[in-house]
C-alpha positions in Angstrom: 82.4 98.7 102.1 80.1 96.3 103.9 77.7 97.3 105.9 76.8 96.8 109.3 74.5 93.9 108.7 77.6 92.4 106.9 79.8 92.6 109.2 81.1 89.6 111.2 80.3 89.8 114.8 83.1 89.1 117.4 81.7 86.9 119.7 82.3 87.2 123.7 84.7 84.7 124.9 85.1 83.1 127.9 88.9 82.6 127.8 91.6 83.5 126.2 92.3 79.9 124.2 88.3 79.6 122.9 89.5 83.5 121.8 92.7 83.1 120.6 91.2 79.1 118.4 88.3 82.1 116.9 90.7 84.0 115.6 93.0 81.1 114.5 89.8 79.9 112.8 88.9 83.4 111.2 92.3 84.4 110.0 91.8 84.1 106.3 88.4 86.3 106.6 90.4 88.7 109.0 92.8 89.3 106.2 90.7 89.7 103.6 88.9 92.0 105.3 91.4 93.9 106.3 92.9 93.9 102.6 89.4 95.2 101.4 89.2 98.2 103.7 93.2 99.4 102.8 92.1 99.4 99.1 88.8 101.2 100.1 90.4 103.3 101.8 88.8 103.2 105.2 91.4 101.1 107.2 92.8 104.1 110.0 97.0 104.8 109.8 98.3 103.1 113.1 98.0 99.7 114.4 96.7 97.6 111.6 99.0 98.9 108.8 102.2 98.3 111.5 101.3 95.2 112.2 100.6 94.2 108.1 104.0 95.6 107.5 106.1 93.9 110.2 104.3 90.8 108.8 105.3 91.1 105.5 108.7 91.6 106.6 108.9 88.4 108.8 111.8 86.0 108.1 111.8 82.0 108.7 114.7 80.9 111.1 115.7 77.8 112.2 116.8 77.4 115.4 117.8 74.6 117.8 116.2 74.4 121.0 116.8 71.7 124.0 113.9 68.8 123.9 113.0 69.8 127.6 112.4 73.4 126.6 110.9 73.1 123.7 108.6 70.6 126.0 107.9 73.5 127.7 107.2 75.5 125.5 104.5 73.6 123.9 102.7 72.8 127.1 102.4 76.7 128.1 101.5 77.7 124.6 98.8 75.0 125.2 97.7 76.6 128.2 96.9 80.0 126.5 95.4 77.9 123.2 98.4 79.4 121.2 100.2 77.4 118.5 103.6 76.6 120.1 105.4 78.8 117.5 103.6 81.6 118.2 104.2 81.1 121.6 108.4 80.9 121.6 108.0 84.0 118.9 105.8 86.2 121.4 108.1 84.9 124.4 111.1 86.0 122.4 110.0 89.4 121.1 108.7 90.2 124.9 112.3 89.0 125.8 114.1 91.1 123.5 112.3 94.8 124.5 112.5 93.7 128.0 116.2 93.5 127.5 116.6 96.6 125.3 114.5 98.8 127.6 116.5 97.7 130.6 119.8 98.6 128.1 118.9 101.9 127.3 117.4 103.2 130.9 
């Protein structure tokens, strides 16, 4: 386990795409960080271990999408200094328990 001294720091960030381009850049350490504590065994049940699991069980689609949204898309995602695909999945996923929660209340 790495000590505190080893530990990467987290800078401050002064908006969400210089935040969201660190973490883009980091990823890779990220992961392998997050590997190493789940085989040390000091990674806490919740969050992180959801999130590697829904991951892991990802599919790739193909989907067509008209030029003028998918236009769109890529300027907002620019906006928030997300990769466009990203973007369209977040959008989607925020559609889709908007829509259930309004089903089921």
């Amino acid at each position: 386990m790495p000590t505190k001294a080893d530990r990467v720091k987290v800078p401050k960030f002064a908006t969400e795409p210089e935040e969201a381009k660190w973490w883009d850049d980091h990823k890779d350490m990220v992961e392998e960080n997050l590997i190493q504590a789940m085989r040390d065994g000091t990674v806490q049940r919740g969050a992180v271990q959801r999130l590697t699991r829904e991951a892991r069980s990802s599919r790739n689609v193909t989907i067509r999408m008209a030029e003028a949204d998918l236009d769109l898309a890529r300027q907002q995602a620019e906006a928030k200094g997300l990769p466009y695909q990203t973007y369209i999945k977040s959008v989607l996923h925020e559609a889709l328990v908007r829509y259930q929660r309004r089903r089921m209340s």
